[in-house]
N, C-alpha and C positions, 0 to 999 in steps of 0.2 A: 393349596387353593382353598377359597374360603367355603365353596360346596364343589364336594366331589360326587360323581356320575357312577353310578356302575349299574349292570342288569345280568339278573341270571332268568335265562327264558325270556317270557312276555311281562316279567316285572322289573321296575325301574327301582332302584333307592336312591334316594336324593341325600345326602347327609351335608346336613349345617355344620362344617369343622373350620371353628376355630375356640376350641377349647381351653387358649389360655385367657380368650375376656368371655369365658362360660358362652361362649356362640351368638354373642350377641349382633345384634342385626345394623352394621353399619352400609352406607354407600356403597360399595363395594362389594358386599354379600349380596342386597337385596338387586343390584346387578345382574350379578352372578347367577343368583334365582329367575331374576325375570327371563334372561338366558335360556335357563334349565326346564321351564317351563315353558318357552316356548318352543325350544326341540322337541320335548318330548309330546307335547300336543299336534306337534304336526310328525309324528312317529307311528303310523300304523301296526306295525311292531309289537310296540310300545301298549300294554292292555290293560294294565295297573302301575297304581306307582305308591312306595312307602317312603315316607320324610321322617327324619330322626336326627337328631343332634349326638355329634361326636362328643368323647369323654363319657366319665361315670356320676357324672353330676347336671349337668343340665341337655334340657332337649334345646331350646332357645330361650336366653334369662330376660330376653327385653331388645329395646333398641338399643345402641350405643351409646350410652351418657357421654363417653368421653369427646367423641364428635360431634352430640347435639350441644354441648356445653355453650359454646359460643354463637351460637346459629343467631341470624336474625330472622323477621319474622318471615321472610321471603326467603331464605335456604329452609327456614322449616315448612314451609308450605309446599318448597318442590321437594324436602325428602318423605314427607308425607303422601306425595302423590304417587313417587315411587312406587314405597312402601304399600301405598293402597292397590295401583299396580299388580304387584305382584301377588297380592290375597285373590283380587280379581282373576287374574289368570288362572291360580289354582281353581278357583268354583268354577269357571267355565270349561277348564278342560276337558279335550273328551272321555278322557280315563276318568274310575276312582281314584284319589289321591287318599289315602288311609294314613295317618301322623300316630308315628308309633316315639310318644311322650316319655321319654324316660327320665325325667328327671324334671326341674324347672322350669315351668312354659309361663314366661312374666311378660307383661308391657305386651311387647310385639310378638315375644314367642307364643303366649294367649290366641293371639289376634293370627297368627301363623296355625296356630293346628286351627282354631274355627273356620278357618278357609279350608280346610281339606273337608272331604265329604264323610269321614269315621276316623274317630278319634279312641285309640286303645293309650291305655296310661300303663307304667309301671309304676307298684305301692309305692315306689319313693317318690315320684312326681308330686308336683305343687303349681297350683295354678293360681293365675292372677292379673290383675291389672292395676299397678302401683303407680301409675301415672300423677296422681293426684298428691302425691309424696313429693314428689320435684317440682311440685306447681305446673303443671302442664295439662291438658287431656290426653288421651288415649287417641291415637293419629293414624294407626294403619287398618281403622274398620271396628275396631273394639265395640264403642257405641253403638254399632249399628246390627253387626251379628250376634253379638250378645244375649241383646234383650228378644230376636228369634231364634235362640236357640234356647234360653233358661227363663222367659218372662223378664218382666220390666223389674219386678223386685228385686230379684236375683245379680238382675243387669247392675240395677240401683247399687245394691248393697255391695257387689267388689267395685266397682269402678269410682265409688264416693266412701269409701272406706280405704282404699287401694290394700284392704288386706287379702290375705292368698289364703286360698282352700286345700286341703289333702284331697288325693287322688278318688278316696273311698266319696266326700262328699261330691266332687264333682260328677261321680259316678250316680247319686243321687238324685241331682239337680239334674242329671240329662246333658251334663257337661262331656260327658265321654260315653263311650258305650261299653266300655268294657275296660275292667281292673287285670294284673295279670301277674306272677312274680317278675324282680327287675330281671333274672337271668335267662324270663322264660320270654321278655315281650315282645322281641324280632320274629322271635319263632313261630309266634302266633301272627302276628303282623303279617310276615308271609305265607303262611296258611291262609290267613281269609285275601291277601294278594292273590293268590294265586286261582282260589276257589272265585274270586270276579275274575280274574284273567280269563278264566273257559266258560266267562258267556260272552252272549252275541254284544260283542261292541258297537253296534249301530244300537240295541235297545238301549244297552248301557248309557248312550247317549242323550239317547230321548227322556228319559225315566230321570236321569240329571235336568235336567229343562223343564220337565215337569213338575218334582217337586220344588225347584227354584220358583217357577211361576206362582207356587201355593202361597208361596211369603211373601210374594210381591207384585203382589194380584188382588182384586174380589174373588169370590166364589167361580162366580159365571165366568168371569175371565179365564179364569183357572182349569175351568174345567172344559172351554171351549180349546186352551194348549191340548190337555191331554187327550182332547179329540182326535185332534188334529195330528198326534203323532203316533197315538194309535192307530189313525188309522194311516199311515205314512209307513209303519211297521211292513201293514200285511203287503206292501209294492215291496217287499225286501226277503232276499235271496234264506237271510237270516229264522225268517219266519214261517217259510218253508221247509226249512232244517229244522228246526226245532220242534215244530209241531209233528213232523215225520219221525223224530227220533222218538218220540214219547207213544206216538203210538206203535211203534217197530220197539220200543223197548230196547234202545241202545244210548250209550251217550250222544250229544250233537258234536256237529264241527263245523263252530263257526266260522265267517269270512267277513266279515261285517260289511255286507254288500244284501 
């Protein structure tokens, strides 16, 4: 199957497997995914999730050349939507989605961990957006998360270069949040899965919605969301646990209610 499902505890992994076209992202996968995401969004269960590409070489290399090969402009326009699709879903989910990068995140794969909300690399990862190499643009959000998450330069310089960056640079530019050995970076992956899995997923929620607002918003807009779900918090069962446990000095136990 092109993405296999598994879960230990309140955390999901998603894995892109199809490692003999390095995972690349055809019809069928992004399918697959939109599927996968949206189970697991309406999965209460469900309180974190980690995405990573099967194999020892790539996390996702791109979209599929061999299928977009012959597209005309209208098959690329609806696998493009897809594709946009399923980025979409990721940022809205109600979970963290954390993309533990091991290797090649090109074209779509790029455009796949930017939709997740924390991005850990392993040192052999490479990122990029090579789009401009085939004569095409960048089709599943590239353009557009990009240049808020690295600036417009940054944006500029891979996506009109279509050249690819080392793990360490991307970690510079704010492309990822964190570098990691390649044998160590599941294990870390699920480490910080796990540490968002035991908070309140109702905040978890809000706190997503909020900083989304900030990129896509004025100020004042932005800051009348985080009012508003601030204060939407303290009507929640969540908010009374938590603030109890901290003054009892015990861990909480959330319900996301």
């Amino acid at each position: 199957m092109a993405v296999e499902l598994t879960r230990e505890g309140a955390v999901a992994i998603v894995t892109v497997a199809r490692p003999e076209a390095l995972n690349a992202l055809n019809t069928e996968t992004n399918e697959r995914l939109a599927n996968v995401v949206s189970e697991l969004s309406a999965d209460d269960a469900v309180r974190a999730v980690v995405l990573t590409g099967a194999g020892e070489t790539a996390f996702v290399a791109g979209a599929d050349i061999a299928e977009m090969q012959h597209f005309s402009a209208e098959q690329a326009r609806r696998f493009a939507a897809l594709g946009q699709a399923v980025m979409s879903g990721i940022e809205a989910a109600p979970q963290p989605w954390i993309a533990a990068v091991n290797g090649f995140a090109l074209g779509g794969g790029c455009e796949l961990a930017l939709a997740c909300d924390i991005r850990l690399a392993s040192e052999k990862a490479k990122f990029g957006q090579p789009e401009i190499g085939l004569g095409i643009t960048p089709g599943f959000g590239g353009t557009q998360r990009l240049p808020r998450m690295v600036g417009e330069g940054w944006a500029k310089y891979l996506v009109l270069s279509g050249r690819h960056i080392r793990a360490e640079e991307a970690l510079r530019i704010g492309l990822v949040q964190a570098v990691h050995p390649k044998d160590d970076l599941m294990a870390q992956a699920m480490k910080l899965a796990a540490e968002l899995a035991a908070k309140s997923p109702l905040a978890m929620r809000y706190c997503k919605a909020a900083v989304h607002a900030a990129v896509s918003s004025d100020l004042a807009t932005g800051q009348g969301v985080e009012r508003d779900l601030f204060a939407l918090a303290f009507a929640s069962a969540d908010q009374s646990e938590g603030m109890a446990a901290v003054l009892e000095k015990r861990p909480p136990e959330f319900t996301g209610h």
